[in-house]
Residue frames as a rotation matrix with the C-alpha (Angstrom) as fourth column:
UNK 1
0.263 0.786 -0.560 98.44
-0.206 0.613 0.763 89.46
0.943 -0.085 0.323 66.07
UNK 2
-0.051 -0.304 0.951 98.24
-0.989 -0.116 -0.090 88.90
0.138 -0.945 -0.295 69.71
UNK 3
-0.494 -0.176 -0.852 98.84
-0.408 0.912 0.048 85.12
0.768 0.372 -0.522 70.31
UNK 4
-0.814 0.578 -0.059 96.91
0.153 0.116 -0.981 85.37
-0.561 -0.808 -0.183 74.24
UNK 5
-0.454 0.857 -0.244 94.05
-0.441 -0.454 -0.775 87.56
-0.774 -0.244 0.584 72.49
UNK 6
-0.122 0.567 -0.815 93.10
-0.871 0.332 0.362 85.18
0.475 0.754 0.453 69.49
UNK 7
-0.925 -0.043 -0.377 92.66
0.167 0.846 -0.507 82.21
0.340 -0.532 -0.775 71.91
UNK 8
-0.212 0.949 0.233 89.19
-0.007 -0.240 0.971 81.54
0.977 0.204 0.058 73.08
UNK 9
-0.651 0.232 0.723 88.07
-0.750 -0.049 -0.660 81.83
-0.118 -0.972 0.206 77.00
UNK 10
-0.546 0.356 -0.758 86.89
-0.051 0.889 0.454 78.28
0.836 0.287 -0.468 77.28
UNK 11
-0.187 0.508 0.841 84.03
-0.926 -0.376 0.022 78.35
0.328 -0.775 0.541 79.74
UNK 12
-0.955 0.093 -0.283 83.88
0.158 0.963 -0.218 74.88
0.253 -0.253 -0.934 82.11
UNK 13
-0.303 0.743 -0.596 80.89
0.799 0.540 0.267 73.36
0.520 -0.395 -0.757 83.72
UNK 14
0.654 0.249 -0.714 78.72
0.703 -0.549 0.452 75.37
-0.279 -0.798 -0.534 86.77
UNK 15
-0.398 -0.434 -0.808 79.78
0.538 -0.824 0.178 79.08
-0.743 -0.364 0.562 84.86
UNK 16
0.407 0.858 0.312 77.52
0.904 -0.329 -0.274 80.74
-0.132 0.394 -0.910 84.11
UNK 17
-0.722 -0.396 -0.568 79.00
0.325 -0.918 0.227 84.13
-0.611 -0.020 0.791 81.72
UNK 18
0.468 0.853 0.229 76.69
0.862 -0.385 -0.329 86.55
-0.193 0.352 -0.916 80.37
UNK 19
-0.522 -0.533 -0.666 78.03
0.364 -0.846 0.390 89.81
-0.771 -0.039 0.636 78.11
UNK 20
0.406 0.843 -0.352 76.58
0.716 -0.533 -0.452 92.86
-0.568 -0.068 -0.820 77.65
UNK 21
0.998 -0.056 -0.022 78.83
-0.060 -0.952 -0.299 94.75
-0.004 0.300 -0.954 75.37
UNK 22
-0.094 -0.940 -0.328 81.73
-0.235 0.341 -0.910 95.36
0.967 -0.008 -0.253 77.10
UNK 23
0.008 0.003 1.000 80.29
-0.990 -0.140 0.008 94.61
0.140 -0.990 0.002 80.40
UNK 24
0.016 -0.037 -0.999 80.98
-0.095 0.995 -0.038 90.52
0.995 0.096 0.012 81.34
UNK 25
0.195 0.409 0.891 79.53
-0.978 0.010 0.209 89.22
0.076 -0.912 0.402 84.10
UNK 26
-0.593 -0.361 -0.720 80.95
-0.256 0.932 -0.257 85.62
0.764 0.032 -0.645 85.33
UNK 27
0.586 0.423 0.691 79.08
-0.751 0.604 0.268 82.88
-0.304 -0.676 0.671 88.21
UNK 28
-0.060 -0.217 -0.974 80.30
-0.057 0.975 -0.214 79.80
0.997 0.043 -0.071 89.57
UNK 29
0.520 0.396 -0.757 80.47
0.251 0.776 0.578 78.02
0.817 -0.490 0.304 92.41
UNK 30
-0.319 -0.394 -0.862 83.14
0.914 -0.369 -0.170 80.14
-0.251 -0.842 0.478 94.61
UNK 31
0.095 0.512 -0.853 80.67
0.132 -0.856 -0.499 83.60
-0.987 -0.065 -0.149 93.83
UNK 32
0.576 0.225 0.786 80.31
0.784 -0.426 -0.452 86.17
0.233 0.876 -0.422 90.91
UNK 33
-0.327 -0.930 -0.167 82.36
0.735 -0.361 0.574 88.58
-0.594 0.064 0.802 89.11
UNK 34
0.568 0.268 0.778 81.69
0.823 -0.162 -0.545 91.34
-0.020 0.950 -0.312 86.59
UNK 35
-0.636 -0.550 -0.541 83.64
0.289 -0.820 0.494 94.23
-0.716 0.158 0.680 84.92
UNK 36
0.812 0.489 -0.319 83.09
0.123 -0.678 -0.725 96.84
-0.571 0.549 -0.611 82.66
UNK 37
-0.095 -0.971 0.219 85.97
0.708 0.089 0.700 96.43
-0.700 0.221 0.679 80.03
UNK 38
-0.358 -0.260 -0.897 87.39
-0.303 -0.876 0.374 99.31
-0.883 0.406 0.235 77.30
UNK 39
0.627 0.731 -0.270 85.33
-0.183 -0.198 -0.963 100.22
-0.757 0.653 0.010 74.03
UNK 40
-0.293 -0.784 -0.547 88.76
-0.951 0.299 0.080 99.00
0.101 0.543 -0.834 71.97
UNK 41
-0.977 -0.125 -0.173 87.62
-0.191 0.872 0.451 95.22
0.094 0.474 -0.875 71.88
UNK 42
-0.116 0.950 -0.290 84.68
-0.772 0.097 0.628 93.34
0.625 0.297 0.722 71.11
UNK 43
-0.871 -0.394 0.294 83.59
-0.475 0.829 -0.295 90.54
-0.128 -0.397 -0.909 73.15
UNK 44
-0.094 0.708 -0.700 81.35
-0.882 0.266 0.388 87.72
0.461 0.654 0.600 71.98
UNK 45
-0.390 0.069 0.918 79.88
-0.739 0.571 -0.357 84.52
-0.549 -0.818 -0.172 73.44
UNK 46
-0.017 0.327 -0.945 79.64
-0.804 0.557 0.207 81.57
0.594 0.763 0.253 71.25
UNK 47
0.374 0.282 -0.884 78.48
-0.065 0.958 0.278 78.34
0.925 -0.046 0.377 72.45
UNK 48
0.954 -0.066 -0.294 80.84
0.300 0.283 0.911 77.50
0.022 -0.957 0.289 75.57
UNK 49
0.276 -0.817 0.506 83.20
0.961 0.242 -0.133 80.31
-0.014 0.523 0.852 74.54
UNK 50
0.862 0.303 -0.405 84.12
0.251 -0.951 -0.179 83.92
-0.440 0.053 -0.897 74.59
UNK 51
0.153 -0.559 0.815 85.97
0.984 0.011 -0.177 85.61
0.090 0.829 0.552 71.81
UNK 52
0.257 -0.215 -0.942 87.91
0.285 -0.915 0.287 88.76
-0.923 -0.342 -0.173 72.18
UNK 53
-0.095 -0.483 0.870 88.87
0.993 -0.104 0.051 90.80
0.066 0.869 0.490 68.89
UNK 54
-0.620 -0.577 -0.532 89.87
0.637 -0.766 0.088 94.14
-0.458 -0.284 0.842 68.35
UNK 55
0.612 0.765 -0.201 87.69
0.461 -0.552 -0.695 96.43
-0.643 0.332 -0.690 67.13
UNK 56
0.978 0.168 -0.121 90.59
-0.102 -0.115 -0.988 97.78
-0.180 0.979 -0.095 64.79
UNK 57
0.620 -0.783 -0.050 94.15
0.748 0.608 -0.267 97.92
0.240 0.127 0.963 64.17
UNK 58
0.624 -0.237 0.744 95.16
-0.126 -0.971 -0.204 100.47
0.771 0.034 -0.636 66.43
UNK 59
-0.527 -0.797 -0.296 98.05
-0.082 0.394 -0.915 100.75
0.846 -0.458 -0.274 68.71
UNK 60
-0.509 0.425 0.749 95.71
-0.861 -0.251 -0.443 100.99
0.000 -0.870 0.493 71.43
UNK 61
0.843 0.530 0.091 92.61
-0.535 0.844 0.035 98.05
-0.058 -0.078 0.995 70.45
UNK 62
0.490 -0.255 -0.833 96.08
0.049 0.963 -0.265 95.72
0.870 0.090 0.485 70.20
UNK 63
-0.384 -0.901 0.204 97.35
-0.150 -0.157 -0.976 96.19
0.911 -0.405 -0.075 73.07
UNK 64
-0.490 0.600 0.632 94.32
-0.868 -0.268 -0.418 95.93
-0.082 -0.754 0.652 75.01
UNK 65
0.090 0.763 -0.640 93.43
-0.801 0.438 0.409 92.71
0.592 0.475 0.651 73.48
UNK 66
-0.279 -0.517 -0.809 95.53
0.245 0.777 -0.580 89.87
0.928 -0.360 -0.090 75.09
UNK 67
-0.980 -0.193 -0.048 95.07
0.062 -0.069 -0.996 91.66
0.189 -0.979 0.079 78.45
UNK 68
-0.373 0.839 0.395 91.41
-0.921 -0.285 -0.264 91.86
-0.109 -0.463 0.880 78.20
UNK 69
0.264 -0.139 -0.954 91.33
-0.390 0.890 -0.238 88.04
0.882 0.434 0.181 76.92
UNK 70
-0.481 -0.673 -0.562 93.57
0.346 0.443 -0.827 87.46
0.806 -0.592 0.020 80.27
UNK 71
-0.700 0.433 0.568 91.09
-0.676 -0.658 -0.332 89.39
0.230 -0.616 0.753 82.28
UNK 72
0.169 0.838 -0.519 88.35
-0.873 0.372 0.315 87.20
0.457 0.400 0.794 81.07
UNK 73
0.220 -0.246 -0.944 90.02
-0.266 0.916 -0.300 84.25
0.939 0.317 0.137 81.51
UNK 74
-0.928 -0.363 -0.079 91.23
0.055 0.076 -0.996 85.04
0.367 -0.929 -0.050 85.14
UNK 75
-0.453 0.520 0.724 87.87
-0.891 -0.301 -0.341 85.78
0.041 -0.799 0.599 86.11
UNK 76
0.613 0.596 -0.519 86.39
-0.499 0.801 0.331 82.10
0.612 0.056 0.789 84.96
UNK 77
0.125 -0.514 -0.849 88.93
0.104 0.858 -0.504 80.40
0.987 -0.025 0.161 85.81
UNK 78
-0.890 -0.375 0.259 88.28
-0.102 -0.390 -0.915 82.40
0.444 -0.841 0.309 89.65
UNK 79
-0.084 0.893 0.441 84.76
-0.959 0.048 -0.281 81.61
-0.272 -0.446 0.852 90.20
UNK 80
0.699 0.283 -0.657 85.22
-0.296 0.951 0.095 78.14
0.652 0.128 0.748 88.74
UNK 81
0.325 -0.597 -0.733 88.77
0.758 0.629 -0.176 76.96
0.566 -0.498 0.657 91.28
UNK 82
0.957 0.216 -0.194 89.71
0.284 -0.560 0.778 80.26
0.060 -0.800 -0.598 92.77
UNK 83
0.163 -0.986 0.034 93.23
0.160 -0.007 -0.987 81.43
0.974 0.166 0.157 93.67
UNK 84
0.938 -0.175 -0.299 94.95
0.346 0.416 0.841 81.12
-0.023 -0.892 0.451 96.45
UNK 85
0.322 -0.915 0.243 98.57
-0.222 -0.323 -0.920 82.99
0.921 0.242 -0.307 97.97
UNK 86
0.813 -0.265 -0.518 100.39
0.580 0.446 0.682 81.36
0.050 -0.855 0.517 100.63
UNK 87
0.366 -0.552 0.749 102.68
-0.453 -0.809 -0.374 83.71
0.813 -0.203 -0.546 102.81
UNK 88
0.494 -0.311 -0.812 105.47
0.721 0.669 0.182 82.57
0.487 -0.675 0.554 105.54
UNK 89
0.579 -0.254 0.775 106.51
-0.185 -0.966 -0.179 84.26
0.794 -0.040 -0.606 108.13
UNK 90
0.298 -0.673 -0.677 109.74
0.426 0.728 -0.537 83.74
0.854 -0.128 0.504 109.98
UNK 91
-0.238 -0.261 0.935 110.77
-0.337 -0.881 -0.332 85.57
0.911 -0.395 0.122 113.33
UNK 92
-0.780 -0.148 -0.607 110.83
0.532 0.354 -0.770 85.05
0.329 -0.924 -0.197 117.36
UNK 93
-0.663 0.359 -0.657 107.62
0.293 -0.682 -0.669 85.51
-0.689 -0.636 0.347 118.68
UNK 94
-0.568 0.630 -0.529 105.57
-0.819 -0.498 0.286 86.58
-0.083 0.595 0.799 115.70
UNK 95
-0.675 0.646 0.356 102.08
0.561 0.763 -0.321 84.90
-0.479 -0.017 -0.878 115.25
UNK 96
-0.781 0.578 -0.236 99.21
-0.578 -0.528 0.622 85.43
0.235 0.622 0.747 113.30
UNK 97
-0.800 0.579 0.159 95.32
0.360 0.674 -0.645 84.38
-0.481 -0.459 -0.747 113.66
UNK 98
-0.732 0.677 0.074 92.07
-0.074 -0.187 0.980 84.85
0.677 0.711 0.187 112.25
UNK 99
-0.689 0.639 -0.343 89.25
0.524 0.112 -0.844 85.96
-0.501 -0.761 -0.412 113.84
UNK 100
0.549 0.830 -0.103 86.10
0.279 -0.298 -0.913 86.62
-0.788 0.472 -0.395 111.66
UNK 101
0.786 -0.098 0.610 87.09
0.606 -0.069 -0.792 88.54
0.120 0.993 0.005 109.03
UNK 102
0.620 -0.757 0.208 90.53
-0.671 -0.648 -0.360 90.18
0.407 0.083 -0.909 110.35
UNK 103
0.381 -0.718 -0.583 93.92
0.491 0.691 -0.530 88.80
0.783 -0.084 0.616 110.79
UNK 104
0.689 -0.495 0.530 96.11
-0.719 -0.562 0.410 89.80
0.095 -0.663 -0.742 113.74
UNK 105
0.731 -0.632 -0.257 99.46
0.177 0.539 -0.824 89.60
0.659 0.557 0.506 113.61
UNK 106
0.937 -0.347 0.042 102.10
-0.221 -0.498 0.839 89.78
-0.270 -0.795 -0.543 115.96
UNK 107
0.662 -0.696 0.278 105.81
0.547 0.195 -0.814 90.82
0.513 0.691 0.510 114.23
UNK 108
0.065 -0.852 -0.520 107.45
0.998 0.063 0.023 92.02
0.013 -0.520 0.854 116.96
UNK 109
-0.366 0.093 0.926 105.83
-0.158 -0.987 0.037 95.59
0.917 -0.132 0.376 117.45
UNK 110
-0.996 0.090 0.024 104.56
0.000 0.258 -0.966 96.69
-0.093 -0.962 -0.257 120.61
UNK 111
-0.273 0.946 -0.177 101.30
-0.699 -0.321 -0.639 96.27
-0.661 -0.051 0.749 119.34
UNK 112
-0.732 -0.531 0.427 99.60
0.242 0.384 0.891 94.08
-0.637 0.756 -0.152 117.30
UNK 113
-0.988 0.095 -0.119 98.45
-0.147 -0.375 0.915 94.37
0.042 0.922 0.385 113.52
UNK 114
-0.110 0.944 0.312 94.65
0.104 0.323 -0.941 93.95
-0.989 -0.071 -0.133 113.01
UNK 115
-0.732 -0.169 -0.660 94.39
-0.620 -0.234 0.749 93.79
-0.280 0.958 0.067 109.21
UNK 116
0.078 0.940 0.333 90.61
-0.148 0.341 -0.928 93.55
-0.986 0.023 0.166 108.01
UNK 117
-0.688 -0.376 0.621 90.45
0.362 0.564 0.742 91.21
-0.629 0.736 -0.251 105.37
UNK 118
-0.680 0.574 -0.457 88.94
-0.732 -0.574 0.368 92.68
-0.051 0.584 0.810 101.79
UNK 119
0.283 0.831 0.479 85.35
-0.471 0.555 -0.686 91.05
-0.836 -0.032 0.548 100.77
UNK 120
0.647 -0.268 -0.714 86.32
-0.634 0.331 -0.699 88.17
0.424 0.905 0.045 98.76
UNK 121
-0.132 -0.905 -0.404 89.60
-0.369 0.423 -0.828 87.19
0.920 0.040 -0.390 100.32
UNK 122
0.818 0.534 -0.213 89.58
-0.292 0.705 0.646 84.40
0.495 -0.466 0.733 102.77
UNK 123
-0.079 -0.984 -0.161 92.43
-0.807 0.158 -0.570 83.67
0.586 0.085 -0.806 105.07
UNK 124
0.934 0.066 -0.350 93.79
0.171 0.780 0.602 80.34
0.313 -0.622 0.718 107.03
UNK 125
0.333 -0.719 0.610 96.63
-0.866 -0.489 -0.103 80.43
0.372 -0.494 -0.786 109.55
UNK 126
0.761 -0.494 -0.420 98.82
0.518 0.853 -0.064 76.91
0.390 -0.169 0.905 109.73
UNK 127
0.115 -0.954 -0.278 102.17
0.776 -0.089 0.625 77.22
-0.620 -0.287 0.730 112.33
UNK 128
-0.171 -0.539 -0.825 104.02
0.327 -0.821 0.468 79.58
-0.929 -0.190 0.317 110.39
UNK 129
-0.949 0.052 0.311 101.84
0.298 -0.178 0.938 79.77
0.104 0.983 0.154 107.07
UNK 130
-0.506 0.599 -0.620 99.28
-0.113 -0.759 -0.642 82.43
-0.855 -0.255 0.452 106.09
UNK 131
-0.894 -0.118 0.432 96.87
0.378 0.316 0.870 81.15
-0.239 0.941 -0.238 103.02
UNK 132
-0.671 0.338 -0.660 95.06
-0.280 -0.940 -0.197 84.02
-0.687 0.053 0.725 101.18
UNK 133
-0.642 0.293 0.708 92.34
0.593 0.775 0.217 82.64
-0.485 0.559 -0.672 99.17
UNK 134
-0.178 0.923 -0.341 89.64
-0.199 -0.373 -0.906 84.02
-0.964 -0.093 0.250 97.24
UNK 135
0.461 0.394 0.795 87.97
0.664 0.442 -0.603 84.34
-0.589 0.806 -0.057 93.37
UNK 136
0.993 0.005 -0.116 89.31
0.008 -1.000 0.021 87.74
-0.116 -0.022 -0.993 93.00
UNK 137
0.252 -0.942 0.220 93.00
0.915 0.158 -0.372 87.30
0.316 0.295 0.902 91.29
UNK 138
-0.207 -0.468 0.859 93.87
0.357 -0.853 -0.379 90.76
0.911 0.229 0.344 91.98
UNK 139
0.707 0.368 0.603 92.15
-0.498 -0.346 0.795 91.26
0.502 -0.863 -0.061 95.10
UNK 140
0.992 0.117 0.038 94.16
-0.101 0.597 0.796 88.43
0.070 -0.794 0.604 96.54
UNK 141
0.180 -0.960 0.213 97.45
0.780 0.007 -0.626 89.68
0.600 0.279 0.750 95.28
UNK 142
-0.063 -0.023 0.998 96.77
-0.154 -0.987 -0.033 92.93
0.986 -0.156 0.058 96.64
UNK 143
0.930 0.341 0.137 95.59
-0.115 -0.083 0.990 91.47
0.349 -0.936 -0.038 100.21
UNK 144
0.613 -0.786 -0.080 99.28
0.789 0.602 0.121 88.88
-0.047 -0.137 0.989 100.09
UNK 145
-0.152 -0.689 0.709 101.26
0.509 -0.669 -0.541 92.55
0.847 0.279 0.453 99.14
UNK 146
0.184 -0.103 0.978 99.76
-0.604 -0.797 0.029 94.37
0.776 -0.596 -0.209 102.17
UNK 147
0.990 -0.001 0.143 100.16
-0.134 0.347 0.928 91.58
-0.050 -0.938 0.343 104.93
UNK 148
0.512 -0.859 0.017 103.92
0.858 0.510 -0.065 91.24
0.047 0.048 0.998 103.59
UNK 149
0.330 0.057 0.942 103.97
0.184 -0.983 -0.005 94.94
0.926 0.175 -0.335 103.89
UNK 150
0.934 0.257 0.249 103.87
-0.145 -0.365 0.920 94.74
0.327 -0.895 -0.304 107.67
UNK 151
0.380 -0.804 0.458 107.27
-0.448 0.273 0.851 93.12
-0.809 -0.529 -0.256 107.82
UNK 152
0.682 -0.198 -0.704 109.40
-0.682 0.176 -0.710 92.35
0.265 0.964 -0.015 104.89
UNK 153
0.929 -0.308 -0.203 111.58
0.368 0.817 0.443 90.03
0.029 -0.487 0.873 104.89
UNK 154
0.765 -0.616 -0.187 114.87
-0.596 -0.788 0.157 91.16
-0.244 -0.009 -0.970 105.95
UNK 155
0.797 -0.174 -0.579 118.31
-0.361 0.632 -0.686 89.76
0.485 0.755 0.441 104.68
UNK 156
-0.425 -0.895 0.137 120.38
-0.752 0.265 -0.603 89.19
0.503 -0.359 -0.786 107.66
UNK 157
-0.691 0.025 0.723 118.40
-0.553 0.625 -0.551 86.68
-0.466 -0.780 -0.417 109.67
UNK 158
-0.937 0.342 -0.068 115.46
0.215 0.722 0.658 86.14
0.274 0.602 -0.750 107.50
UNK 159
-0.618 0.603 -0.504 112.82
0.551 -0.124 -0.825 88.07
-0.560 -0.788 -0.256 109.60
UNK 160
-0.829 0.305 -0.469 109.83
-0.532 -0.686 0.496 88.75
-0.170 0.660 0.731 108.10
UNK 161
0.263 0.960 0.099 107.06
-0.264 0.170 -0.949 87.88
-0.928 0.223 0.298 105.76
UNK 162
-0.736 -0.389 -0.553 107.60
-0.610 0.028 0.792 86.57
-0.293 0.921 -0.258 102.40
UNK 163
0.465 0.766 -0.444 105.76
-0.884 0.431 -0.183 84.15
0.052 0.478 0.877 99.90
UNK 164
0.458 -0.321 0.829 106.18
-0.372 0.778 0.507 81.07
-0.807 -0.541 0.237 100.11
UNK 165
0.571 -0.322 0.755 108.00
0.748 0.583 -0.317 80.88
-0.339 0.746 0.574 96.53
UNK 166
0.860 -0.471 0.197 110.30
-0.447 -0.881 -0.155 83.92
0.247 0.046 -0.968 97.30
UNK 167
0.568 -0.628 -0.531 113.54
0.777 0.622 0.097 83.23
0.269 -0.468 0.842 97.90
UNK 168
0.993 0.095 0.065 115.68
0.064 -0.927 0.369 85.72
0.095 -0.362 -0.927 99.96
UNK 169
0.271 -0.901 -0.338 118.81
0.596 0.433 -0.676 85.99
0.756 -0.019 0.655 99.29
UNK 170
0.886 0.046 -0.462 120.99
0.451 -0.321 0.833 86.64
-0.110 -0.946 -0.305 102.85
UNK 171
0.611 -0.649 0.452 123.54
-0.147 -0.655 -0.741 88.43
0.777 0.387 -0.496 103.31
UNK 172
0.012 -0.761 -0.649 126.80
0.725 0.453 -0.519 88.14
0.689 -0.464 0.557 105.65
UNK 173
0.922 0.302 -0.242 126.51
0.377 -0.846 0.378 90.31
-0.090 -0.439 -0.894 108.94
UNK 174
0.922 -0.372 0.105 129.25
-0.385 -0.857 0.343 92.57
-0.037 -0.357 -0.933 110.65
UNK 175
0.256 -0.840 0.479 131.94
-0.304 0.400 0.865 89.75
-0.918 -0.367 -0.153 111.32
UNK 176
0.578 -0.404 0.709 131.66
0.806 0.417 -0.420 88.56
-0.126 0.814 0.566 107.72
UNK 177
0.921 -0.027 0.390 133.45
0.178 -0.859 -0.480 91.77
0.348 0.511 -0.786 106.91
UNK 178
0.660 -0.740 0.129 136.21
-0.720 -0.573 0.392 91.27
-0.216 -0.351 -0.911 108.80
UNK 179
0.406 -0.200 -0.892 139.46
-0.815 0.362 -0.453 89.88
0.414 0.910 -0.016 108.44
């Protein structure tokens, strides 16, 4: 028994889901989702509910349940409050900005980044914090992985990108090494 996939997908206020099969289509108030999920579970809409179950008791329909159950559940729970990744970045010189729909960064190349934001994902630029926003759980992981791409953080000084619930652990330069 999956203990995620026998939980129901409690649907709030202003969301409006509608399934077709396996296709589940979600509204709310920050836009609309919809997927097309795998012929191994069922998915049902009762009342102000959606019920995943397996279609049998194969290693495959259980294994797919919980995570289509968590699909579901990310996508209401993204068109009803959204998600949101917050990225710092530490370093002489480096800035970031928004302008329409692309960020530009400056990390201390001779050039800077232009990184066009996906549709969906919404950014804001505070002093030295970058906050990725959108309905789209995955989309907005994926955007927060490629702007931290441009510059990791590094462990002697701290230069970089990072999340803002990363912690980096530093490291001692050249002189620590001696005696």
């Amino acid at each position: 028994m999956s203990r995620i996939g026998k939980e129901p997908v409690v649907i709030p206020e202003k969301v409006d889901v509608k399934v077709d099969g396996a296709h589940v289509s979600v509204k709310g108030p920050n836009g609309a989702l919809e997927y097309t999920f795998t012929k191994f579970v069922t998915i049902e809409k009762k009342d102000k509910e959606v019920l995943v179950n397996p279609i049998d008791q194969s290693k495959n329909a259980r294994s797919l349940w919980g995570t289509t159950r968590t699909l579901i559940n990310n996508m209401v729970v993204g068109v009803s409050t959204g998600f949101q990744k917050d990225l710092e970045f530490t370093g002489v010189g480096y800035k970031a900005a928004v302008k329409g729909k692309v960020l530009v960064l400056n990390l201390g190349y001779s050039h800077p980044i232009d990184y066009n934001l996906p549709e969906g994902v919404s950014a804001k630029v505070e002093k030295n914090t970058i906050q990725l926003s959108g309905c789209d759980k995955e989309l907005v992981g994926f955007a927060a992985a490629k702007v931290r791409s441009f510059r990791p953080p590094e462990p002697y000084k701290g230069k970089g990108i990072k999340y803002a619930d990363e912690h980096i652990i530093r490291k001692a330069g050249k002189t620590g090494a001696k005696k």
